[in-house]
MDTraj code that builds the backbone (N, CA, C; nanometers):
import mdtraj as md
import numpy as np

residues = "UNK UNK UNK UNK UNK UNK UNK UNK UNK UNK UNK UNK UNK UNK UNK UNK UNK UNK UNK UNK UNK UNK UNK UNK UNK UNK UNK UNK UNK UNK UNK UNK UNK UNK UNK UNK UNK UNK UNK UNK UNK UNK UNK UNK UNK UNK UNK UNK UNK UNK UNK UNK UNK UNK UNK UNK UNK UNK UNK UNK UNK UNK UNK UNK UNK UNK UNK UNK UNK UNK UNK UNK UNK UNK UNK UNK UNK UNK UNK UNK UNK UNK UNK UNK".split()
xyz = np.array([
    [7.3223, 11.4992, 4.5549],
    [7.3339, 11.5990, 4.6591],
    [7.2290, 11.7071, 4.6382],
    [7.1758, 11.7279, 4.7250],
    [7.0636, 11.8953, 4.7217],
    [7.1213, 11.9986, 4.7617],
    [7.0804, 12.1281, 4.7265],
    [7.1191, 12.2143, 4.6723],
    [7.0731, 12.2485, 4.8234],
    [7.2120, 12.3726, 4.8621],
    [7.1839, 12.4297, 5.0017],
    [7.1018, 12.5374, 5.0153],
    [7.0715, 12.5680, 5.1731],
    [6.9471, 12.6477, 5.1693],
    [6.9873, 12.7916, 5.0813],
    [6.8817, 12.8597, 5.0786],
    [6.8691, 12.9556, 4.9969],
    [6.8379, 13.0304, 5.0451],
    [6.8587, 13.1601, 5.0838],
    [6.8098, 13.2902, 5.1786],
    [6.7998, 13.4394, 5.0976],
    [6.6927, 13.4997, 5.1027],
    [6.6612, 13.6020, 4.9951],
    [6.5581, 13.6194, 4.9761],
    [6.5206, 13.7135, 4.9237],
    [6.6362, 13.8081, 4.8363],
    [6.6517, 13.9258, 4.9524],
    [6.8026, 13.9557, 4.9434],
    [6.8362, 14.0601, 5.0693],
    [6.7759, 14.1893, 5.1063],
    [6.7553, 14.2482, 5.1654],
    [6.7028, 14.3787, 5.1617],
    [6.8186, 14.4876, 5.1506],
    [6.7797, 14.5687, 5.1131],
    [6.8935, 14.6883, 5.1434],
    [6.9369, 14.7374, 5.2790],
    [6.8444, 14.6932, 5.4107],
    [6.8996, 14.7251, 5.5386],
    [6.9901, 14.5710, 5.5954],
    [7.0166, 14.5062, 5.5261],
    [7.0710, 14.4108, 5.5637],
    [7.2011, 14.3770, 5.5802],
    [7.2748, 14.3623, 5.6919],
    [7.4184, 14.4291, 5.7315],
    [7.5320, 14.3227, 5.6558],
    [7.4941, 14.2718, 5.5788],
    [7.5728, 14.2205, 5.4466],
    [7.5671, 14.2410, 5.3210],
    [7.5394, 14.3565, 5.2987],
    [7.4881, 14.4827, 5.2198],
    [7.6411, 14.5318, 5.2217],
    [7.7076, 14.4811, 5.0569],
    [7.8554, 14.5718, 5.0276],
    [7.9705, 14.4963, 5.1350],
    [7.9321, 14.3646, 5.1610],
    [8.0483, 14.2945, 5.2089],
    [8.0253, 14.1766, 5.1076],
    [8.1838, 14.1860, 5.1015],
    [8.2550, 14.0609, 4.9854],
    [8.2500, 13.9218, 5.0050],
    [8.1366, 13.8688, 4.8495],
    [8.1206, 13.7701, 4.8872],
    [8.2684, 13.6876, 4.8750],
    [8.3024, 13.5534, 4.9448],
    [8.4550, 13.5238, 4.9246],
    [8.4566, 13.4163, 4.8215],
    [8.3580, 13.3923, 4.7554],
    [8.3626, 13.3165, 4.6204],
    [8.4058, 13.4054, 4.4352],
    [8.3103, 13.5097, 4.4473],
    [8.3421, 13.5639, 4.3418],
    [8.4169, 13.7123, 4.3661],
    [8.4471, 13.7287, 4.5183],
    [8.4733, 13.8841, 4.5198],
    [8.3905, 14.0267, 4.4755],
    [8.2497, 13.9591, 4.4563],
    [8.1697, 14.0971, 4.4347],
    [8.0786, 14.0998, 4.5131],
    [8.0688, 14.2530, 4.6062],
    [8.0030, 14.2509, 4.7191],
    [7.8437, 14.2502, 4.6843],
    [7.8050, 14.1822, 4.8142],
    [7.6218, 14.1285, 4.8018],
    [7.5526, 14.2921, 4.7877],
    [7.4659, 14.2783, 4.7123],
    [7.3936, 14.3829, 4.7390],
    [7.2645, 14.3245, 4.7249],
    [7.1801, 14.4412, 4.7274],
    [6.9809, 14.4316, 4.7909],
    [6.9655, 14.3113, 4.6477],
    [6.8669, 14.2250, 4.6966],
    [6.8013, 14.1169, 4.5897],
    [6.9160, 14.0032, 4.6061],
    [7.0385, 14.0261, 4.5870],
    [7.0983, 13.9167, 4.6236],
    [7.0127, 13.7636, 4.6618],
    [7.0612, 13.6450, 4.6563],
    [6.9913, 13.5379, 4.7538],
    [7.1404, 13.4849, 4.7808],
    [7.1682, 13.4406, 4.8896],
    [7.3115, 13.3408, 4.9396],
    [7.2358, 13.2479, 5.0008],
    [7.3553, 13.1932, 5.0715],
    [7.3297, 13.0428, 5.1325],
    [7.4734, 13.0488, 5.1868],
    [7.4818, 12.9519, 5.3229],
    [7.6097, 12.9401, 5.3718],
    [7.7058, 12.8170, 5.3620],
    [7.8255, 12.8409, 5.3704],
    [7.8909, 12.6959, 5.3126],
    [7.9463, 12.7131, 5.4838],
    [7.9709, 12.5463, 5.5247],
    [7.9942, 12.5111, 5.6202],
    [8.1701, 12.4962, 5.6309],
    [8.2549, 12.5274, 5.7330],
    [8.3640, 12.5118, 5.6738],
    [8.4447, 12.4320, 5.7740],
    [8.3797, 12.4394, 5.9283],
    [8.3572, 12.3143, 6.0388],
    [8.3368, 12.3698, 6.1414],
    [8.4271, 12.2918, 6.2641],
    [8.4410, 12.3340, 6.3603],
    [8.5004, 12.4404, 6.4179],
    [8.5800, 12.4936, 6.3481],
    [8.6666, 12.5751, 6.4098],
    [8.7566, 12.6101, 6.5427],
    [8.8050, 12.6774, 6.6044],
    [8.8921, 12.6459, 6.7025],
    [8.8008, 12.5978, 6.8908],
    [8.6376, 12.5979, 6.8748],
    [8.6060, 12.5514, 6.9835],
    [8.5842, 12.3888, 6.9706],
    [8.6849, 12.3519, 7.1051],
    [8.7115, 12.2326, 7.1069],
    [8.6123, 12.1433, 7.1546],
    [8.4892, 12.1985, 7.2225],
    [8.3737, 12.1049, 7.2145],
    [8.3432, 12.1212, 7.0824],
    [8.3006, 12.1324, 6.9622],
    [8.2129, 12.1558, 6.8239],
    [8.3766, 12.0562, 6.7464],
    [8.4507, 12.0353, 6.8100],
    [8.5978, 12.0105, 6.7234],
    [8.5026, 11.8140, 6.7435],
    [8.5441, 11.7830, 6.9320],
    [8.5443, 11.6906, 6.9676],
    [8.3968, 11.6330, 6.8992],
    [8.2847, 11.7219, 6.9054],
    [8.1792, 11.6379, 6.8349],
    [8.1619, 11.5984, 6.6911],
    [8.2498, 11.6833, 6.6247],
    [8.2691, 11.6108, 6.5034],
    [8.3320, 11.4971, 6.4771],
    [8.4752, 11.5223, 6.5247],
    [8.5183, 11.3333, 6.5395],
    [8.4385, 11.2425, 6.5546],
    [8.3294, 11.2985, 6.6702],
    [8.2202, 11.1618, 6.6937],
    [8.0986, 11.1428, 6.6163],
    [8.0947, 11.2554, 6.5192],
    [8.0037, 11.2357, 6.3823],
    [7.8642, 11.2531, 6.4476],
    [7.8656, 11.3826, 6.5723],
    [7.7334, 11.4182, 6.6143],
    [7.7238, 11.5526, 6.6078],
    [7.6170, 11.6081, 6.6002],
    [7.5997, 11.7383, 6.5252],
    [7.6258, 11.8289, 6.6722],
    [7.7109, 11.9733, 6.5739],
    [7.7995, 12.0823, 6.6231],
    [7.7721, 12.2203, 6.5809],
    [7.8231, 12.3129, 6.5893],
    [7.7988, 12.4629, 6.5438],
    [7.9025, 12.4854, 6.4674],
    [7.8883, 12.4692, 6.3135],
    [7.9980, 12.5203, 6.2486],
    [8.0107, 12.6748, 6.2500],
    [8.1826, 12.6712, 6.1945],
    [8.1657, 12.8096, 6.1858],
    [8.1233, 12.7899, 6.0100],
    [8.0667, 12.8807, 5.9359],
    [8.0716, 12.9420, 5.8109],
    [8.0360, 13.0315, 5.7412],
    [8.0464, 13.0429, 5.6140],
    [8.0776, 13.1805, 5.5505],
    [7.9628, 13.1955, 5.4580],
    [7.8699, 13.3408, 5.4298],
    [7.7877, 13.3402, 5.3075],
    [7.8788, 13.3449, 5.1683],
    [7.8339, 13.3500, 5.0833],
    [7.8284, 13.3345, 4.9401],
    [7.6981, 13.3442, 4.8959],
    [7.7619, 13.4293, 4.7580],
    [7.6113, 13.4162, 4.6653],
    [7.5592, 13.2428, 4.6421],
    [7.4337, 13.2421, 4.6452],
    [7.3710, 13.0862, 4.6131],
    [7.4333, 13.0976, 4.4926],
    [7.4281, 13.1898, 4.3688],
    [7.4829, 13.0863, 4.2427],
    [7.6295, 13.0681, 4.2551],
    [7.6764, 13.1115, 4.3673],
    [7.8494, 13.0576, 4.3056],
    [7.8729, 12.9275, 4.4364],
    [7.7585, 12.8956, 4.5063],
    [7.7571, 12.7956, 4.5565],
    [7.6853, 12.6607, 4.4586],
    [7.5998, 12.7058, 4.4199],
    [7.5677, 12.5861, 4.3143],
    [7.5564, 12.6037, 4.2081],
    [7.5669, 12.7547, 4.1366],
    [7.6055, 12.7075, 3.9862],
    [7.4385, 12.7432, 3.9016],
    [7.3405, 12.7669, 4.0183],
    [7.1906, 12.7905, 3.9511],
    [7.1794, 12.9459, 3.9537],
    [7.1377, 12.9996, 3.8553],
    [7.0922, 13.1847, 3.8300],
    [6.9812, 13.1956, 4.0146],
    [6.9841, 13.3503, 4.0106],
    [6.8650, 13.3808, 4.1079],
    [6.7549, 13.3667, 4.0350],
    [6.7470, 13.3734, 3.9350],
    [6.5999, 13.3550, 3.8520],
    [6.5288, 13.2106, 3.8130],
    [6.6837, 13.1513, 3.8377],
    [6.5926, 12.9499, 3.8149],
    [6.4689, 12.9688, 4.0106],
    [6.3867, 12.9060, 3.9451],
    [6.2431, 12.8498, 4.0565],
    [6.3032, 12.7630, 4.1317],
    [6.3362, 12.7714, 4.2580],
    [6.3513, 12.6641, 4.3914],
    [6.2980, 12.7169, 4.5001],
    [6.1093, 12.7034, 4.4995],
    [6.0667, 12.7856, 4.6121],
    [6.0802, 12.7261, 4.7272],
    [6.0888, 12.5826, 4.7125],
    [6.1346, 12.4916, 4.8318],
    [6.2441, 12.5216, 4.9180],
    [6.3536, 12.6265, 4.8671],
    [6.5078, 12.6309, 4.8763],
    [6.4736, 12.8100, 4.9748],
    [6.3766, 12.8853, 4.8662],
    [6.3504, 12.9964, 4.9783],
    [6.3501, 13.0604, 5.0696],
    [6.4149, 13.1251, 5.1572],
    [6.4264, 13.1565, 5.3021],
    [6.4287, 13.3344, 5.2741],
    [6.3162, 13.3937, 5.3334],
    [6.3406, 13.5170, 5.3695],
    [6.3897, 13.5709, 5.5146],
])
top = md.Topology()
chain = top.add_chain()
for i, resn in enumerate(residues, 1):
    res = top.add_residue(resn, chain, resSeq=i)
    for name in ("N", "CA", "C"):
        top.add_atom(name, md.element.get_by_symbol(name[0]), res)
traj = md.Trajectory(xyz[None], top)
């Protein structure tokens, strides 16, 4: 499996600045990098019905810090993974 995208490092005007990440409970601040975990469809029933049919939809999901999504420091090198 590859490691999900990677977005960062945050700025300090960035309106997820001191909201809780819901993996470790400590809120993101500036430098941060997250990534989003997918969690599905959620209650719209077109994005519901296209998943049953295993064709791509708008999940809803949630940030998290990248390391408590995969377990790698902000300081390990994945410039491939990068997203400012």
């Amino acid at each position: 499996m590859t490691d999900p995208r990677r977005f960062g490092p945050k700025t300090g005007s960035h309106p997820s600045i001191g909201k809780e990440c819901l993996a470790c409970h400590i809120p993101f601040k500036e430098g941060d990098y997250t990534t989003l975990i997918s969690l599905g469809p959620g209650d719209d029933l077109e994005a519901q019905e296209r998943s049953r049919q295993g064709r791509p939809y708008n999940a809803v999901a949630v940030e998290v810090h990248y390391s408590c999504a995969t377990g790698h420091s902000d300081q390990e090198s994945t410039p491939d993974k990068k997203v400012t």
